[in-house]
SEKEVO-231723 format. One record per atom (N, C-alpha, C): chain; x negated, z, y; atom name. Coordinates in steps of 0.2 Angstrom, whole numbers, plus 5000, padded with zeros to 4 digits. Atoms other than C-alpha are relative to their C-alpha. Layout:
% SEKEVO-231723
- A X Z Y CA
...
***
This chain:
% SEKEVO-231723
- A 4996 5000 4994 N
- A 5000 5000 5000 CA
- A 4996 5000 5006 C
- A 5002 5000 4993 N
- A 4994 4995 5017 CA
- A 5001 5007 5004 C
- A 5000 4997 4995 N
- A 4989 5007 5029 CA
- A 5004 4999 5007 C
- A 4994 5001 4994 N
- A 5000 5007 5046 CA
- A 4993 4996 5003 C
- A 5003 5000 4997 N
- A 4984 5004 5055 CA
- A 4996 4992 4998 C
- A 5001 5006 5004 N
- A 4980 4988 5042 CA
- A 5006 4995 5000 C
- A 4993 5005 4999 N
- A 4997 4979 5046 CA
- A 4998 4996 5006 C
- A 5002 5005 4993 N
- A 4996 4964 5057 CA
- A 5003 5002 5006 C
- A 4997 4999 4993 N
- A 4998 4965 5077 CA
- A 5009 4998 5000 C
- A 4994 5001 5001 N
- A 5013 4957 5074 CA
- A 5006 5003 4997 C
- A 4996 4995 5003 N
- A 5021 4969 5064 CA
- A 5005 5004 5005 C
- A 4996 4997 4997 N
- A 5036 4978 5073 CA
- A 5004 5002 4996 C
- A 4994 4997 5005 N
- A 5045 4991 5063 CA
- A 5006 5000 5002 C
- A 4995 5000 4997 N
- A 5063 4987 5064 CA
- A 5003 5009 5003 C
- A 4996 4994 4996 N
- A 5075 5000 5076 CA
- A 5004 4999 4994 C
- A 4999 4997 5004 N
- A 5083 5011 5067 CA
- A 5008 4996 5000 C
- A 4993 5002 5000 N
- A 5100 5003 5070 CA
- A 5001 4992 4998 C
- A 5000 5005 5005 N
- A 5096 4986 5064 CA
- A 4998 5002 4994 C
- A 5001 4997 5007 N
- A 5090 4994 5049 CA
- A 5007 4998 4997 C
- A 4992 4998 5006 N
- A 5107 5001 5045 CA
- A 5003 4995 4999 C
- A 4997 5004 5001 N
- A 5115 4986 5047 CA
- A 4998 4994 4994 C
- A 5004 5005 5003 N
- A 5102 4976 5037 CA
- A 5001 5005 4994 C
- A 4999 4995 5006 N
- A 5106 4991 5023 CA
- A 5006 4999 4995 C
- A 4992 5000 5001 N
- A 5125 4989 5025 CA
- A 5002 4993 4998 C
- A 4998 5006 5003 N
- A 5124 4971 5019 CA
- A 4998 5000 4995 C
- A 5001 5002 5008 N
- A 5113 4970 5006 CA
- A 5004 5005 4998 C
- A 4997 4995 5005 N
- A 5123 4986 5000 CA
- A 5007 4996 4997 C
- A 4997 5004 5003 N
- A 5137 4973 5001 CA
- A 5001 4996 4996 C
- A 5001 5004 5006 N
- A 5130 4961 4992 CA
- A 4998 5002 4992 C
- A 5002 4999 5009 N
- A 5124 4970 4977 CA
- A 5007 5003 4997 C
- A 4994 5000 5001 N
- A 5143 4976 4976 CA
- A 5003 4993 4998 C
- A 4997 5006 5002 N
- A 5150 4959 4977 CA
- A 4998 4996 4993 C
- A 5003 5004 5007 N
- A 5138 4953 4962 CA
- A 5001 5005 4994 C
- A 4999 4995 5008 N
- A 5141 4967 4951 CA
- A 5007 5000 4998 C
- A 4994 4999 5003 N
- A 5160 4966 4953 CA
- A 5002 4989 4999 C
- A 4999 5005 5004 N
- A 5157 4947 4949 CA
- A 4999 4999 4990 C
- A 5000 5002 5008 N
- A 5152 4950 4932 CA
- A 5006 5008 4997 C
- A 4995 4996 5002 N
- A 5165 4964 4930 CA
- A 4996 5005 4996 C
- A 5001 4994 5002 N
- A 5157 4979 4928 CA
- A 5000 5005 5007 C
- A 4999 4995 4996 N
- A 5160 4996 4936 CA
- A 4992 5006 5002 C
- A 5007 4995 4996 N
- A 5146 5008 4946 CA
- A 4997 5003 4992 C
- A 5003 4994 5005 N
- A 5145 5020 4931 CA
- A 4997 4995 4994 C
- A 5000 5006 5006 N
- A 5144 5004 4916 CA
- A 4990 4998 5005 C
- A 5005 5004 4996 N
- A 5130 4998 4931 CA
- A 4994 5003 4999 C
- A 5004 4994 5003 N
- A 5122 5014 4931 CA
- A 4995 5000 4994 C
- A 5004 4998 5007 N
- A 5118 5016 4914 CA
- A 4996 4995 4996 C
- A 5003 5006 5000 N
- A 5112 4997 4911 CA
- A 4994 5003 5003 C
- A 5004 5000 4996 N
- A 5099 5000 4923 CA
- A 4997 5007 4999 C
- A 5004 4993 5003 N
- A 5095 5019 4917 CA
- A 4998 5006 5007 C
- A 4999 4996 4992 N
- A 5100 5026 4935 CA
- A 5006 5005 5001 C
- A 4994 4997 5000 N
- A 5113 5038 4941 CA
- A 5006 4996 5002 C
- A 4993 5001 4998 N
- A 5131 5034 4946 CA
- A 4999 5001 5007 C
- A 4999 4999 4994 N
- A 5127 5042 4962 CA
- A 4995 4994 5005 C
- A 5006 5006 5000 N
- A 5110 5028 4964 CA
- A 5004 4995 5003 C
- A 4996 5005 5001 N
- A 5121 5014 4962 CA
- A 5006 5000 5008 C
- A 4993 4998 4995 N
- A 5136 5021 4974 CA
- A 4995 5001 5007 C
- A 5003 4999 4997 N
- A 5122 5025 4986 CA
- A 4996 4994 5004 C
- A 5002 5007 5001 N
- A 5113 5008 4985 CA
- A 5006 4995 5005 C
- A 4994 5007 4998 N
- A 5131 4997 4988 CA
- A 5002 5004 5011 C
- A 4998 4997 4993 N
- A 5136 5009 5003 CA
- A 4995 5001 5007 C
- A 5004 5001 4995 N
- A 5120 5006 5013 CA
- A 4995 5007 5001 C
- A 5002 4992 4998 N
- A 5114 5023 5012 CA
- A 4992 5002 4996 C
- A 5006 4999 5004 N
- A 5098 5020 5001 CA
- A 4999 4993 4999 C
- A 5002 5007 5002 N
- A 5088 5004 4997 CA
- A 4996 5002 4992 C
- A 5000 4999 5006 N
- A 5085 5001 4978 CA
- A 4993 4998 5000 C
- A 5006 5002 5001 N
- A 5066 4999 4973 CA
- A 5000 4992 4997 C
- A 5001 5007 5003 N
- A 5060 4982 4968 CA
- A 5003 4999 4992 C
- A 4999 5001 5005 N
- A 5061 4984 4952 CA
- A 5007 5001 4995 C
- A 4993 5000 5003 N
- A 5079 4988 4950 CA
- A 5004 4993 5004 C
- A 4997 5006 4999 N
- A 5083 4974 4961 CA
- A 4998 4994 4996 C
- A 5000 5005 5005 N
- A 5076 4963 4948 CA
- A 5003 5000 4995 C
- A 4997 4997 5007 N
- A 5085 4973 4934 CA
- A 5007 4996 5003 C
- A 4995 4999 4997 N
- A 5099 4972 4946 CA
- A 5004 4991 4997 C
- A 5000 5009 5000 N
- A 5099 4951 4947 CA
- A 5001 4997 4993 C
- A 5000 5003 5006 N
- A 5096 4949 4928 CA
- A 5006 5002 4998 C
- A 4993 4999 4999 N
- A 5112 4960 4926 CA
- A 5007 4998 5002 C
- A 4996 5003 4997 N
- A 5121 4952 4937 CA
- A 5001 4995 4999 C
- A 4999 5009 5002 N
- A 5117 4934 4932 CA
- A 4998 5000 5007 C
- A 4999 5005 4994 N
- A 5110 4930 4950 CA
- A 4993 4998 5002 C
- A 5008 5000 4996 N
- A 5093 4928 4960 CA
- A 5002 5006 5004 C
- A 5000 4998 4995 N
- A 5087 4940 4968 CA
- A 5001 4999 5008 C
- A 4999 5002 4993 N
- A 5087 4931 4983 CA
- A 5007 5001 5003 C
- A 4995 5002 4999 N
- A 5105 4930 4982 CA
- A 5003 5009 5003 C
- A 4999 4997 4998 N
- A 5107 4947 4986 CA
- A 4998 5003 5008 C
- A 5001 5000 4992 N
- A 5100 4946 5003 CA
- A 5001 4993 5005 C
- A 4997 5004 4997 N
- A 5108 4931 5009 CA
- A 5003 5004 5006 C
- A 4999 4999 4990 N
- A 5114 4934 5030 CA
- A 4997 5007 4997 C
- A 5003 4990 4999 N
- A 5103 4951 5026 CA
- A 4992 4995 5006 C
- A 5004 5003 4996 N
- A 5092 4947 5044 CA
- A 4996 5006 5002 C
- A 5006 4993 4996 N
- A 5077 4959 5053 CA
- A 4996 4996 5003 C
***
């Protein structure tokens, strides 16, 4: 992991209020893909070997899921990852 001080000039940490918004979409979209393949949070959950609360906290914006569930996540859902961040902007 880069140091702050090793980040490019260029770097601008997003404001905390685009954040949220940029949180509260993709939480949208990992919702939308998982109730396309017709599974429910807790079914989601247990796939992925996470909690119920994880999952509910992920869609609602409230937490971002680490890489490595967003890959679990896509393979589960049948989608690309990419598709999950569709209009997700910073």
């Amino acid at each position: 992991m880069a140091k702050f001080s090793e980040l490019p000039l260029e770097f601008i940490p997003p404001k905390e209020e685009e954040f949220k918004v940029w949180r509260l979409q993709l939480g949208s979209n990992l919702k939308k893909y998982r109730e396309r393949v017709d599974l429910s949070q807790h079914k989601a959950a247990r796939a992925l070997g996470v909690s119920d609360q994880a999952v509910q906290n992920w869609e609602q914006g409230l937490r971002v899921p680490r890489g490595e569930y967003v890959a679990a996540m896509a393979r589960l859902y049948r989608c690309k990852t990419s598709d999950f961040f569709k209009g997700v902007d910073i």
